[in-house]
N, C-alpha and C positions, 0 to 999 in steps of 0.2 A: 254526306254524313250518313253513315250505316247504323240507324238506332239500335237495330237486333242485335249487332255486333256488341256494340257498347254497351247494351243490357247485358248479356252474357258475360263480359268484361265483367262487371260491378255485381255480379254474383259470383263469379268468382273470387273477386279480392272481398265480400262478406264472406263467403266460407274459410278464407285465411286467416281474417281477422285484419286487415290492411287496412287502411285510410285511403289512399289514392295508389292510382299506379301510374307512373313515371314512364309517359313512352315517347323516345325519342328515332329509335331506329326507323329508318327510310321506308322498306316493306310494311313494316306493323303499322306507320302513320298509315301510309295510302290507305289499306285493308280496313280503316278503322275510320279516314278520313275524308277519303277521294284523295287529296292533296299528295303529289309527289314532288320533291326538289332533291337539291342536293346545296345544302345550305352553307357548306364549307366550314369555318370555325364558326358561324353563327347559330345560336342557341334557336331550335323549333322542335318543340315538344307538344304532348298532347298529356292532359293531365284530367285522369277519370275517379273521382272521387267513389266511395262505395256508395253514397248518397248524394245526389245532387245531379246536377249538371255538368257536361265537360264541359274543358278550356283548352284553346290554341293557345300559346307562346308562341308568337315569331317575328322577325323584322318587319316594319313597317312596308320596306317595300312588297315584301311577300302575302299583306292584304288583301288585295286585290285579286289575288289567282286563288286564295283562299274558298274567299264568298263565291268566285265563280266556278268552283267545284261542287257546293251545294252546302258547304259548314253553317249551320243555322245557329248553331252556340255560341257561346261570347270568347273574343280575339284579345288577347292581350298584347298588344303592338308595341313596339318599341324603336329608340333611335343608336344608331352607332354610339350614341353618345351615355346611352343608360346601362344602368346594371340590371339584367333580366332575372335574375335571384335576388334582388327586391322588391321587384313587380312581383316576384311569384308569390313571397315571405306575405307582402301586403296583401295581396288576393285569397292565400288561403286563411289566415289570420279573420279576416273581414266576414269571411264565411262559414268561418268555426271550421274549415276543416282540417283533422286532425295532422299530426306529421311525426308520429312516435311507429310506427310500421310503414314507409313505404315498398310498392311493387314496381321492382325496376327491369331491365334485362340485361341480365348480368354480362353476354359477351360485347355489349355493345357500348355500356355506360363507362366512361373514362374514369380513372383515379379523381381527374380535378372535378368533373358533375359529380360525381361521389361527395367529394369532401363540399363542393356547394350544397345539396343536399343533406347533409347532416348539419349541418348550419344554421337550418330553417325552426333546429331545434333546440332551446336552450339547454337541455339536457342533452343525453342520449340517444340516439334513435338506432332503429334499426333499417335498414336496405335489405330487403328481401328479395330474392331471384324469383321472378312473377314469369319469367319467358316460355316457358314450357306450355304455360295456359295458351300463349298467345298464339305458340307453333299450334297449340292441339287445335285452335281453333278454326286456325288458318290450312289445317291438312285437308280436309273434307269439303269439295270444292263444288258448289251447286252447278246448276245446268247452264245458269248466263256463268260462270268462269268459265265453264268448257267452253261455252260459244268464241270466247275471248281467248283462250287459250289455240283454240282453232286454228282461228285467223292469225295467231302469232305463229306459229307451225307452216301456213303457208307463206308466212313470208319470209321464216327461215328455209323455206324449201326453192324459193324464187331465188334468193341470195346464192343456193348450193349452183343453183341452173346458172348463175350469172358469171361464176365464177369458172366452173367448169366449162361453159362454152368460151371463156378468157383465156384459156390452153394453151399456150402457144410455147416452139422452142425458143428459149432465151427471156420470159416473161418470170418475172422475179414475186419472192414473196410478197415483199409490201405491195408491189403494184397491181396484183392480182386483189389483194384485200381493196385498196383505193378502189378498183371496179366493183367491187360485191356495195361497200359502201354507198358508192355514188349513186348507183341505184336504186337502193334502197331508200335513199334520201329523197329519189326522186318518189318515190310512193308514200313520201310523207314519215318516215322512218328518222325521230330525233336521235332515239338512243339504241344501241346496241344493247343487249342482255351483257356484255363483259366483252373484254378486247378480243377482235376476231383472229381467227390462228387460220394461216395460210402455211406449210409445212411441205418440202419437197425433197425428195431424195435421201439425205441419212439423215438429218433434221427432222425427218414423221419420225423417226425412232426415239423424238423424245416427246412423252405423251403431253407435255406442254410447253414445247420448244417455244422459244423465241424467234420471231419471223422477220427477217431481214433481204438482204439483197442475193438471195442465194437464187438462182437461176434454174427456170426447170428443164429438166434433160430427156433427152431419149430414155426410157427403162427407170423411170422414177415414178413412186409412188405421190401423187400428191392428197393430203390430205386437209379438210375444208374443216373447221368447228368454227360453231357462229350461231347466233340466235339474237333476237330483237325484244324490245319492248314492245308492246301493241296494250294501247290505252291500259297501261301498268304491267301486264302479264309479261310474261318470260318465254321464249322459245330458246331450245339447244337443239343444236343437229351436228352432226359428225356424219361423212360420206368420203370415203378415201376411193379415190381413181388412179389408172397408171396412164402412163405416157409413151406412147408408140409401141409400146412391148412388155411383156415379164417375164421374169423366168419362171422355171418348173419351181424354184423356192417359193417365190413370190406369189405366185399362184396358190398353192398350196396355206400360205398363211392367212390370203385375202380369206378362203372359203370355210377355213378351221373359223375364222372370226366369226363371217356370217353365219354358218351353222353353232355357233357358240349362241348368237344374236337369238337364232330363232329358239332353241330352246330354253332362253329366258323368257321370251315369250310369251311362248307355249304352258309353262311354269307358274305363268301369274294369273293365279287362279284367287277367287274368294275366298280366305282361310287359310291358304298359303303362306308361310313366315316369308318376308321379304329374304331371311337369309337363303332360302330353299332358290330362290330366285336368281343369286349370287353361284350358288354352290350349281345350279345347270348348267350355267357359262364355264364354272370356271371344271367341272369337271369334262367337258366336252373337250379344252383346251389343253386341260393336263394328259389327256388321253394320246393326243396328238404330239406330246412332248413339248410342249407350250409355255405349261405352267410358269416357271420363273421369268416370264416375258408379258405376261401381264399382272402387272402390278397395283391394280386400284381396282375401288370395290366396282360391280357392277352398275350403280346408280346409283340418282337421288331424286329428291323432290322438288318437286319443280313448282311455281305461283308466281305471286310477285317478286318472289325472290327465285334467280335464275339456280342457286343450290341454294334449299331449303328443308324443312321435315319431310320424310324421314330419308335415313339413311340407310342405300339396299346395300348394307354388307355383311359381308357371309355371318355375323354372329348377333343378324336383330333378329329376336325375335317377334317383333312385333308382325301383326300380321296385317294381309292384305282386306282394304275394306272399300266398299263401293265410295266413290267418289273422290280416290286419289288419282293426283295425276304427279308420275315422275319418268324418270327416264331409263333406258337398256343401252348400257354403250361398252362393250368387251371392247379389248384392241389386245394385239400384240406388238410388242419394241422389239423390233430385234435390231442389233448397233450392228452400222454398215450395210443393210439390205435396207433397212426402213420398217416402218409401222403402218400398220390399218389397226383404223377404228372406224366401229359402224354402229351412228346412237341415236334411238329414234325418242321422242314423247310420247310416252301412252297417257289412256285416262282408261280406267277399268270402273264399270258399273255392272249392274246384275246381268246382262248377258255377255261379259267379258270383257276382253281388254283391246283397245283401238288405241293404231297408230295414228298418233294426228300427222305427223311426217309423214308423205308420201312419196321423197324422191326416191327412185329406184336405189337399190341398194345391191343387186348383183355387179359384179367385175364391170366396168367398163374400160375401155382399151382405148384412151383418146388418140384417133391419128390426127 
């Protein structure tokens, strides 16, 4: 249980004017709670009154992992068999807290918790989109998340090394990913940050191809994206290698990327608009005659959620500020030759910007 957080929480829904805020998303719970699940259709919510004390919502069975996360506040459990939006109507009722403004997050809250929450009130109330507090709060990331974010970074880097020393001719998409996995599992790695992309030959040309039994060849690029959770935190890594050979194209497009790479880099400066950061990459690439061949913004933000605040594309202007950490990942598609993408995690603080990713990222030539 993160108290500073949840003070911060309950000033800002007083300066709203809100009663409580309504948080059910997966990232904002952890950030807010320690607790992460994935609860499937069942309701676990975290519910921060602008006065008072929080409360869990969640299934009885999920008790348990609750309190051992460190939630020192009161749990309201329930059975397969109850209706958790009259637990909730009862509890806030009992406590006077109000329910004519609540703060929800608007991309995450369903039509039907919607319509359960307006329920709670005999009248009309309002749902108010509260998310933005929740992103602003969660962008600015202390010195124990770097540490955390780190260690996610090397084990997305171990995963790159696992995979790529799995090379072989005739070794296929999925079964290359089953080894990155396997391993990772053996260092204690439950979850992935998102399904990992193992991509070989014209398949890397689609920047999130679907990975299947495609086989890797003489003169094919293979490319790795992949990143883990590490006690909540997120790693992304992208690292494209070729297979026995390249050509003079291929060649040429690996090193347009990487030099794209680095003067994103280079670029992330304090005060810098994250768009300016977009616009290095992508003017390096259009120079090269590139441009219509990368087609997505330069980055994102990266925490407990693997894409999160903010978003580096070429028209934010929001600027760079100590304590964020997101990602640099340029690629070019080209259909029929293949793709490279090359994306590392940074965290930028007052003496600059640091790759937490360290796998080599120059051409390597697997023979």
């Amino acid at each position: 249980m993160n108290v500073s957080r949840i003070q911060h929480i309950q000033t800002a829904l007083k300066s709203q004017n809100l009663d409580f805020g309504f948080i059910q998303g997966k990232s904002n719970l952890f950030y807010l709670t320690g607790f992460r699940c994935e609860p499937h259709e069942r309701l676990v919510a975290l519910i921060i009154p602008a006065d008072g004390a929080p409360v869990v919502i969640a299934p009885n069975m999920e008790l348990n992992l609750i309190k051992e996360v460190g939630w020192q506040s009161e749990i309201i459990g329930y059975s397969d068999t109850d209706n958790p939006w009259s637990l909730i109507h009862t509890y806030l009722k009992s406590n006077q807290i109000g329910t004519e403004r609540i703060g929800i997050e608007a991309s995450i809250l369903t039509y039907q918790r919607a319509l359960a929450l307006q329920e709670l009130e005999e009248q009309n109330n309002e749902l108010i989109d509260f998310e933005e507090v929740l992103l602003q709060t969660r962008l600015i990331k202390s010195q124990e998340e770097r540490a955390i974010l780190q260690e996610a970074a090397k084990l997305a880097d171990f995963g790159v090394e696992v995979g790529v020393q799995a090379i072989k001719k005739g070794a296929t998409e999925l079964a290359l990913i089953a080894t990155i996995e396997y391993e990772l599992k053996q260092k204690g790695i439950r979850e992935m940050s998102f399904d990992t992309l193992v991509l070989t030959g014209a398949n890397s040309a689609n920047p999130h191809g679907k990975p299947g039994l495609n086989a890797v060849q003489p003169g094919d690029f293979v490319l790795f994206d992949l990143g883990v959770v590490y006690e909540g935190y997120c790693s992304d890594i992208t690292r494209t290698v070729a297979f026995q050979s390249v050509s003079e194209k291929q060649h040429e497009i690996y090193e347009t990327v990487l030099s794209a790479q680095l003067a994103a880099i280079e670029a992330s400066k304090i005060g810098n608009t994250l768009g300016s950061i977009d616009q290095a990459a992508r003017t390096t690439i259009e120079e090269k005659g590139y441009g219509s061949y990368f087609p997505h913004r330069i980055g994102h933000g990266l925490g407990t959620d693997v894409h999160e605040w903010p978003s580096l594309n070429a028209t934010n202007s929001m600027l760079l500020k100590p304590g964020m950490c997101y990602t640099i990942e340029p690629g070019i598609y080209v259909p029929n030759i293949g793709g490279v993408r090359i994306e590392d995690d940074m965290f930028i603080d007052q003496t600059g910007p640091t790759c937490l990713t360290q796998f080599p990222k120059e051409l390597q030539i697997i023979k």
